[in-house]
C-alpha positions in Angstrom: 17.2 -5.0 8.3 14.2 -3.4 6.4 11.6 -2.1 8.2 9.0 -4.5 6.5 11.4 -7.2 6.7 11.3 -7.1 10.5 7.8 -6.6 11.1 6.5 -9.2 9.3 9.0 -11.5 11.3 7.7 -10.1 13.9 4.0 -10.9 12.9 4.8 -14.4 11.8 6.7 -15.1 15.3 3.0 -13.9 17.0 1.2 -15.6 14.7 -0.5 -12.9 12.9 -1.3 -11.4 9.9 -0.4 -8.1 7.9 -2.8 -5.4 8.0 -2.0 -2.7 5.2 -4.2 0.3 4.7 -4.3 2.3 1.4 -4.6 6.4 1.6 -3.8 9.0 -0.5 -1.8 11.8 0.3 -3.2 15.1 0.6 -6.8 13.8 0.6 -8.7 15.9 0.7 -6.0 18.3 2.2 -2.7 18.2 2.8 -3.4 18.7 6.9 -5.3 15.5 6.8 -2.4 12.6 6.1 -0.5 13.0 9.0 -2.6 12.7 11.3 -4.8 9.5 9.7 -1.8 7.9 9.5 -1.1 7.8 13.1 -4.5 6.8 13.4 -3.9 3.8 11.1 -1.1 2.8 13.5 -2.7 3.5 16.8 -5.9 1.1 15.3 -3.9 -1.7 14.2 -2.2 -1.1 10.7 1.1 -2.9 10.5 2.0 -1.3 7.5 1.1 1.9 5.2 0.8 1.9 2.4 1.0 5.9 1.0 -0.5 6.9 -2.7 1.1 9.5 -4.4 -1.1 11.7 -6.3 -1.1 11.2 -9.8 -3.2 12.8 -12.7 -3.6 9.2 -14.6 -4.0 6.6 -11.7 -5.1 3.7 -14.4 -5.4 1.0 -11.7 -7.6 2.7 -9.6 -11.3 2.7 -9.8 -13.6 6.1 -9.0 -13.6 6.2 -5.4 -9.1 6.3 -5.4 -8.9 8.2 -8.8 -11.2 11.1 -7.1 -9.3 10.9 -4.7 -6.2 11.4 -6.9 -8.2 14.6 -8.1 -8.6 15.9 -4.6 -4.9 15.5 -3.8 -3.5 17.3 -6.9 -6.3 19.9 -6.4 -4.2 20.7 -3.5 -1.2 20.8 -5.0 0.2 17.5 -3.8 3.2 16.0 -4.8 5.5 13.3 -4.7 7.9 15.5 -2.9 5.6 16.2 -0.4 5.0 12.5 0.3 8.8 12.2 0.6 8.5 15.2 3.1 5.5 13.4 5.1 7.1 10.3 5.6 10.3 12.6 7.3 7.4 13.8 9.4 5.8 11.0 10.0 9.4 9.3 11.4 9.5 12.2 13.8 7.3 10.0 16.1 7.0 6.7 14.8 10.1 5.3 13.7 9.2 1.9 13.8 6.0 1.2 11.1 7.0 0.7 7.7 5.8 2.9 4.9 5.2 2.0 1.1 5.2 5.0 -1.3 2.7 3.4 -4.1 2.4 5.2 -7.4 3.4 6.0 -10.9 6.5 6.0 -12.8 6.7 9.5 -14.4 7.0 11.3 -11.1 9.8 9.2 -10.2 11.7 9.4 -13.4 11.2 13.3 -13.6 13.2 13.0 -10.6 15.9 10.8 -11.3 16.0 7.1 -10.3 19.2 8.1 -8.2 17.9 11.1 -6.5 14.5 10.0 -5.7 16.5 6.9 -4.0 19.0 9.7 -2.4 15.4 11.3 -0.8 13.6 8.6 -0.1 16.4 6.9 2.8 16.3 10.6 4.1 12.4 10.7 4.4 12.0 6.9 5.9 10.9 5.3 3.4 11.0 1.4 3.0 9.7 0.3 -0.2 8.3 1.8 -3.2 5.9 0.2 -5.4 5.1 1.5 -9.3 2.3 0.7 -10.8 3.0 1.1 -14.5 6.8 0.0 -14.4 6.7 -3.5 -14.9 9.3 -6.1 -14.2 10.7 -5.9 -17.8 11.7 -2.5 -17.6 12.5 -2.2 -13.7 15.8 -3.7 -13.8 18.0 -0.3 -13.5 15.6 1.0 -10.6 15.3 -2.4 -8.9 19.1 -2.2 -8.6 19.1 0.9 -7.3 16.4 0.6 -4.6 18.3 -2.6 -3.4 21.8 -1.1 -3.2 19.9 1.3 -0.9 18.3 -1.4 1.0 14.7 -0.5 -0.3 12.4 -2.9 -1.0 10.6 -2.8 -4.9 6.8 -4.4 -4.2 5.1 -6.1 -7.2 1.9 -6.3 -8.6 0.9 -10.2 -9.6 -2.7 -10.3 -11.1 -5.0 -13.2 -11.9 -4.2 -12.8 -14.9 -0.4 -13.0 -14.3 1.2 -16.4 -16.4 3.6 -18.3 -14.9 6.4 -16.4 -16.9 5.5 -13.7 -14.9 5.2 -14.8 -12.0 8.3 -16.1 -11.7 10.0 -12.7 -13.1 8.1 -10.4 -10.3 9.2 -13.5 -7.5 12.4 -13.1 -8.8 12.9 -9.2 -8.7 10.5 -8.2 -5.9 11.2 -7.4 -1.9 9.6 -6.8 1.0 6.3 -8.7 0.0 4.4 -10.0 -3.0 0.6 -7.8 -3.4 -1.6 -10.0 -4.9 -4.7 -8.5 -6.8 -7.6 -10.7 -6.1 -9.8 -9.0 -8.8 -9.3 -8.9 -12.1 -10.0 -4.5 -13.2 -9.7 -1.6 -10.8 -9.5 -1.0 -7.0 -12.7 -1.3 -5.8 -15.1 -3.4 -8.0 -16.0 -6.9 -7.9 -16.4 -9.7 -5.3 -13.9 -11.6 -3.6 -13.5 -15.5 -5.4 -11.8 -17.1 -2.0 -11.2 -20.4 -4.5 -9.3 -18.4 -7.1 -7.4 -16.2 -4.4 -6.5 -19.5 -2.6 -5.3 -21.5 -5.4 -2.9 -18.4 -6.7 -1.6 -17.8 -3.5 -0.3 -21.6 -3.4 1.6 -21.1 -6.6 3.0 -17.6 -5.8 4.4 -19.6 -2.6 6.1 -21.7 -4.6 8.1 -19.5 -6.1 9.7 -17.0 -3.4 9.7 -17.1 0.2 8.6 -13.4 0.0 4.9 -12.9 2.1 1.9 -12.8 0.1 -0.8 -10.2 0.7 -3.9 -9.6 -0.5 -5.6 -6.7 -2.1 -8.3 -5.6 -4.1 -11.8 -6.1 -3.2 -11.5 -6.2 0.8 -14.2 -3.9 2.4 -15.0 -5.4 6.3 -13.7 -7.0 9.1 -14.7 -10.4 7.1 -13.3 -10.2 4.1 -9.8 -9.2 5.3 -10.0 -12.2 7.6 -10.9 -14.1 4.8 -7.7 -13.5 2.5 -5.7 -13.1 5.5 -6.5 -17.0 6.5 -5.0 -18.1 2.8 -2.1 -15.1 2.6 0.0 -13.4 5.2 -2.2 -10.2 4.7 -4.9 -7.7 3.3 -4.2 -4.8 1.9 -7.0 -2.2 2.4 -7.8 0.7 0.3 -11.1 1.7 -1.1 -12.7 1.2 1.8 -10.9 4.1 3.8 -10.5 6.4 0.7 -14.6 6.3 0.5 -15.0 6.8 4.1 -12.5 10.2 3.6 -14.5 10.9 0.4 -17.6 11.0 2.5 -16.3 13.4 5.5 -14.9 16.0 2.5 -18.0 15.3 0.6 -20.0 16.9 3.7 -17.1 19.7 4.4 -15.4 18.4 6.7 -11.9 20.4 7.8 -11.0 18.8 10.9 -8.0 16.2 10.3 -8.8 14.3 13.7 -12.5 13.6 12.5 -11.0 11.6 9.7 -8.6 10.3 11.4 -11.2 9.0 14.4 -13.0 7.2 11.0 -10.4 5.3 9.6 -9.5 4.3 13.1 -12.7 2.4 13.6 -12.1 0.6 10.2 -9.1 -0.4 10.5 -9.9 -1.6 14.3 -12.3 -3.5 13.2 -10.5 -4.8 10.4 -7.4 -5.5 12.9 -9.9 -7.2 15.8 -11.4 -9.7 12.5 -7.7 -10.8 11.6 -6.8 -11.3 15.6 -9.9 -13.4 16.5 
């Protein structure tokens, strides 16, 4: 069984939700990931979620798409995420990892070789941003041969049409976008988040998490009490963006800061 498969079995059987945190990798240096996202683990994430650096991240906001820039300033790569998450299984073999990014890195490639690499690294689901369900039918195939999941995007803005194509084609779990725009802006509408959770439900048995918009302990425990998740992101990325802002080289610092927002993310969902 999947990886994400079995731990959110194993969350529903306890009674808890999904914690996913967002980073990018090689931000702000390549020395940095590895050791924040053991820190994510060790503080409470149950799954990560691992951005792969791309030069024209259109759903992010400022705070991910500088952090986009910091990442390729370094020279990182989609092959180096494949390469982390081999690294990453060296010790952990157990917490599920979501490569989220673009499609041209992937198709550059090759559908069938990036599939080839990523159940070498560990991976266990991919999630493209700008390859919708209408032309993801060839790579969806291919990911599920290989027993990957493919995650989809549903916005507000989603019609039911939609809707009922992602449910259809998706694995692993559904990421709902709480906000209409970019990672990062707005404010949370519990109503609107509550009443588009309900119809995804009734479409696919698939989880539901939530993303977009969460930035504390409260607001994750809010979307988690109508979903089976929160998906974190711009919270963390700021709070690296901060420590490189100031020079900071030593990977455990940052990983020591995310800890203590995903803790307190992870005590808010538990209580």
């Amino acid at each position: 069984m999947n990886r994400i498969k079995q731990r959110f079995e194993s969350l529903r059987q306890q009674g808890r939700k999904a914690l996913i945190p967002y980073v990018v990798l090689g931000d702000p240096a390549k020395d940095v990931t590895l050791p924040v996202m053991h820190a994510l683990v060790e503080s409470g994430a149950d799954i990560i979620e691992l951005g792969v650096p791309f030069s024209d991240p259109s759903a992010e906001g400022p705070v991910i798409q500088k952090a986009h820039e910091r990442a390729l300033s370094n020279g990182s790569s989609l092959r180096d995420a494949l390469a982390l998450v081999k690294q990453f299984r060296e010790t952990d073999s157990v917490t599920p990892v979501l490569l989220m990014g673009y499609a041209n890195p992937i198709e550059r490639m090759g559908y069938e070789s990036f599939v080839e690499k990523a159940i070498e690294s560990g991976v266990d689901a991919v999630l493209t941003v700008d390859l919708p369900p209408e032309e993801a039918e060839e790579f969806n195939e291919q990911l599920k041969e290989a027993g990957l999941e493919n995650i989809f995007l549903i916005a507000p803005t989603s019609t039911h049409e939609r809707q009922k194509m992602v449910a259809n084609m998706a694995g692993g779990f559904i990421y709902y976008v709480s906000l209409k725009g970019v990672t990062g802006a707005g404010h949370l509408d519990l109503d609107s988040v509550r009443a588009n959770v309900t119809h995804i439900r009734s479409l696919t048995e698939l989880p539901v998490c939530v993303g977009f918009g969460i930035k504390d302990g409260a607001s994750a425990r809010a979307v988690a009490e109508l979903s089976d998740g929160a998906v974190v992101g711009s919270v963390v990325v700021n709070q690296i963006a901060e420590l490189a802002e100031k020079g900071e080289a030593d990977p455990a610092i940052y990983a020591k800061a995310v800890s203590a927002i995903i803790a307190d993310m992870r005590k808010a969902l538990d209580s």
